[in-house]
C-alpha positions in Angstrom: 0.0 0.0 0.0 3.0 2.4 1.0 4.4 1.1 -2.7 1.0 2.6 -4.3 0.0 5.4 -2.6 3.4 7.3 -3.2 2.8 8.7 -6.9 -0.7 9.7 -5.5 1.0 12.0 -3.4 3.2 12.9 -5.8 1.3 13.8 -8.0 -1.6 16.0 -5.6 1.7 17.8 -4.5 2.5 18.6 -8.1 -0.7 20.2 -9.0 -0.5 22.9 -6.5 3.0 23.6 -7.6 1.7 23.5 -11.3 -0.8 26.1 -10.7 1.2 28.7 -8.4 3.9 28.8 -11.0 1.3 29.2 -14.2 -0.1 32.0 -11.7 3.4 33.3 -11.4 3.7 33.0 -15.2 0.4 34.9 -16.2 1.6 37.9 -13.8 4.7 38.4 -15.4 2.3 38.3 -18.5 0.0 40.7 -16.9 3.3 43.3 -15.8 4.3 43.0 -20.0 1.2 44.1 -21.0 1.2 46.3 -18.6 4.6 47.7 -19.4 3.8 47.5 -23.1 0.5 50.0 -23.1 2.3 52.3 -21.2 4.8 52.4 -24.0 2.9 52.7 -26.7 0.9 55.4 -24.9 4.4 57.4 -24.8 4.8 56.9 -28.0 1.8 57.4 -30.1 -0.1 59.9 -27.2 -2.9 61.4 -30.0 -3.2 58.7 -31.6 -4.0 56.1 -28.5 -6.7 59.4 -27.6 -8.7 59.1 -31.2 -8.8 54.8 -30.8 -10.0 54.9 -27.3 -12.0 58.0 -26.9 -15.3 57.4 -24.5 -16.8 60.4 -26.3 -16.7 58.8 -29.8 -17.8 54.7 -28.3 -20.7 56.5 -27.1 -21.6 58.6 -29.9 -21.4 61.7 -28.6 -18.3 63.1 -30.7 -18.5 65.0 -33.8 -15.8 63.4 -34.7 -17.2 60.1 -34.6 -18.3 59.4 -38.7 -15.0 60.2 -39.5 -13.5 58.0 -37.3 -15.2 55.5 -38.8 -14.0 55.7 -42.1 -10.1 56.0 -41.7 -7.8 53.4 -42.4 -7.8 50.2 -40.4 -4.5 49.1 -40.5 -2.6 51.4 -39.0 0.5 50.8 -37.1 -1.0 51.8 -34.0 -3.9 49.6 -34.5 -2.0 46.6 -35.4 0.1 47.2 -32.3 -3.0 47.3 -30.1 -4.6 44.3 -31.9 -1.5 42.2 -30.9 -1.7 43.4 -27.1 -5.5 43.0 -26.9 -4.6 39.1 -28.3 -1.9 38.9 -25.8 -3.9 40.5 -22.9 -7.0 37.9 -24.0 -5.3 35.0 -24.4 -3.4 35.3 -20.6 -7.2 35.4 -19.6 -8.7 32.7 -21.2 -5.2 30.7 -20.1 -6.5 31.5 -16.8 -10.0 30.5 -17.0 -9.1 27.1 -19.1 -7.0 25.9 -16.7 -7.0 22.7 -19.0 -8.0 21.7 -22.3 -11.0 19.5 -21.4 -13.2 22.4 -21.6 -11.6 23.2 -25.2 -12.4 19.5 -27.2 -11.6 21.1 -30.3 -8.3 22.6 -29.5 -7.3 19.5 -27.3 -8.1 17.5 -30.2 -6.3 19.6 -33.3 -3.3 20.8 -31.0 -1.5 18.6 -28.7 0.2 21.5 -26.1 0.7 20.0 -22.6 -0.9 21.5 -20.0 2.1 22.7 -17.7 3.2 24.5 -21.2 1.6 28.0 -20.1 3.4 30.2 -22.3 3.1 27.6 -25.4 -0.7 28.3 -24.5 -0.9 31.9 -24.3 1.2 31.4 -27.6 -1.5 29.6 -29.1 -4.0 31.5 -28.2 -3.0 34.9 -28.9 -2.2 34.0 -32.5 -5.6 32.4 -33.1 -6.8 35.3 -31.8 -4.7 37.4 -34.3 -5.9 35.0 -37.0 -9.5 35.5 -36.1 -9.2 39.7 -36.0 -7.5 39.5 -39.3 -9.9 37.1 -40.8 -12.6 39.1 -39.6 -11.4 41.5 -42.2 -11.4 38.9 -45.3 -15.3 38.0 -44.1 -16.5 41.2 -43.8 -15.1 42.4 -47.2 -16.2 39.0 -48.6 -19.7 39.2 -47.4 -20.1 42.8 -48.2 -19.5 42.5 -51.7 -22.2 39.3 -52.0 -24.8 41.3 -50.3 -24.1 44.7 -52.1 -23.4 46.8 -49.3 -19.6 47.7 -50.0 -19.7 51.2 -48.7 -20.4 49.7 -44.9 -17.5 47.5 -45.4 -15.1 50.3 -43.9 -17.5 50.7 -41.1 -18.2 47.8 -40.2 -15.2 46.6 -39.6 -13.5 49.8 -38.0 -16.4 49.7 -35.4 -15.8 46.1 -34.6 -11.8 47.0 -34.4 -12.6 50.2 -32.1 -15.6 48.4 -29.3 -12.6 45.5 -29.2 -9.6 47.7 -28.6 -11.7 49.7 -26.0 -13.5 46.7 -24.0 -10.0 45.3 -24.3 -8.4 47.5 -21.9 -10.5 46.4 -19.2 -9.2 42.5 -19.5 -5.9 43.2 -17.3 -8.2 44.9 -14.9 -10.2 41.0 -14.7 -7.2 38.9 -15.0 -5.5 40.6 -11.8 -9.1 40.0 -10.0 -9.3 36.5 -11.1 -5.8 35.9 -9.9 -6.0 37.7 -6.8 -9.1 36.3 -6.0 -9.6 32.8 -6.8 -7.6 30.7 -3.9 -10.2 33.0 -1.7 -13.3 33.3 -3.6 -14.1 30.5 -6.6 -17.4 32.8 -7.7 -14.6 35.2 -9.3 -14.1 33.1 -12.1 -17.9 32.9 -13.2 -17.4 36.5 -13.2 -14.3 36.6 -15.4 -16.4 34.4 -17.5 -19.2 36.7 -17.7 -16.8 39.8 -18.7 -15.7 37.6 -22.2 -19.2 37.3 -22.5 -20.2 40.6 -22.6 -16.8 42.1 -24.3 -18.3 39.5 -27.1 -22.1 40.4 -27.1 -21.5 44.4 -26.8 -19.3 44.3 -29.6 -22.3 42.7 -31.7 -24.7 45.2 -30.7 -22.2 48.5 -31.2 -21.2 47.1 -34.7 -25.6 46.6 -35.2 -26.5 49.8 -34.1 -23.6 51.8 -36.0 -24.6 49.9 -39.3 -28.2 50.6 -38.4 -27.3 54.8 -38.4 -26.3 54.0 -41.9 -28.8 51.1 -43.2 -32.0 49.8 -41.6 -32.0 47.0 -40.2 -35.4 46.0 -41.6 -33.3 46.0 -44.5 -33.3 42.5 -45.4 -29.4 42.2 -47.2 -28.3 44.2 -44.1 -29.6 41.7 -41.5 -28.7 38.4 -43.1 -25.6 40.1 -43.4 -25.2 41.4 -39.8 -26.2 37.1 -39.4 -23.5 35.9 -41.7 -20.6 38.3 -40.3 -22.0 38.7 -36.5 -24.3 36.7 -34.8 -23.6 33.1 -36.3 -19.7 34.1 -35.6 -20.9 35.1 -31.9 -22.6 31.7 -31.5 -19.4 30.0 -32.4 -17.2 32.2 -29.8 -20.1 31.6 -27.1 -19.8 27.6 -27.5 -16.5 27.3 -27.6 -14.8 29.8 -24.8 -17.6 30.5 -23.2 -20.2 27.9 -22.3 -18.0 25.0 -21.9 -17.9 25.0 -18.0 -19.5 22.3 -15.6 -22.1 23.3 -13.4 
């Protein structure tokens, strides 16, 4: 029994260690990102202003139509797109503390479990990939359906809600780390925030396309379908809703 009961203990003493050092690893994350917005507010000061002005998410700038129609990748932007992946995918690291809850990734990517930053890796460029793809959709679909001129738009809004929603996910990933050994309910929480960074983006990009083009418009809503909602319901099932009661 002695024999047997050895790797058992062994192996409960290792998760504990496992999970204080990926805690360790996704605060040194956290103090990156950290480090890295504060350097690219240094450096591009005006520019960080237009991108995340309240004013403008909330429609009450003048400025805001134009805004809407500049150029989406920029330098800035692509720099912000990369720290919102890496800032998201530290998160979501967090909250999946394994891949059971992810059957599809566990099943088309073998990455150990104690690999932390292979997983942050991993999900910061699938984030990436989805952000940039988002752009080949929207262009795609926009040209099937005829409405080209909301292209620009469209997507810009959907870049904009996510960089500025995205500023609040250090903000949850040093509550979820701070409090979960003490309070468990934090997570739930943490889980709720993705859902609502996911769900208000829906609705800012509907309601700034419907300024532009009813949404009784029937093009327009399959549209917003095609490029939003059946995208949304993909996210929801897979890093979302995939927790145990």
């Amino acid at each position: 029994m002695a024999v047997t009961s050895a790797p058992v203990r062994t192996t409960n003493l290792a998760r504990p260690q496992q999970a204080t050092l990926q805690s360790q690893s996704l605060l040194l994350g956290l103090l990156v990102v950290g480090l890295l917005y504060g350097i690219v507010r240094s450096a591009y000061p005006a520019g960080l202003a237009r991108v995340l002005q309240i004013a403008d998410f909330m429609g009450t700038s003048a400025d805001a139509p134009s805004f809407l129609v500049r150029p989406a990748f920029t330098l800035l932007n692509l720099v912000l797109t990369l720290l919102f992946a890496l800032s998201l995918s530290l998160l979501l690291t967090a909250l999946h503390t394994d891949f059971s809850s992810l059957p599809l990734v566990n099943q088309l990517l073998k990455v150990p479990e104690s690999a932390t930053l292979a997983r942050v890796g991993l999900y910061a460029g699938l984030i990436v990939a989805f952000m940039l793809g988002k752009f080949l959709i929207v262009e795609a679909l926009s040209y099937i359906f005829d409405l080209r001129p909301l292209a620009t738009i469209h997507y810009r809004e959907f870049l904009r809600t996510t960089l500025l929603l995205g500023l609040l996910i250090p903000v949850v990933l040093l509550l979820l780390l701070s409090l979960n050994a003490y309070w468990p309910y934090v997570v739930k929480i943490a889980n709720g925030f993705v859902l609502v960074l996911l769900t208000v983006t829906v609705l800012r990009v509907a309601r700034t396309l419907h300024q532009h083009t009813s949404l009784l418009n029937l093009h327009l809503f399959a549209y917003l379908c095609a490029t939003e909602i059946l995208p949304l319901a993909v996210l929801l099932k897979l890093i979302v809703f995939t927790y145990p009661d």
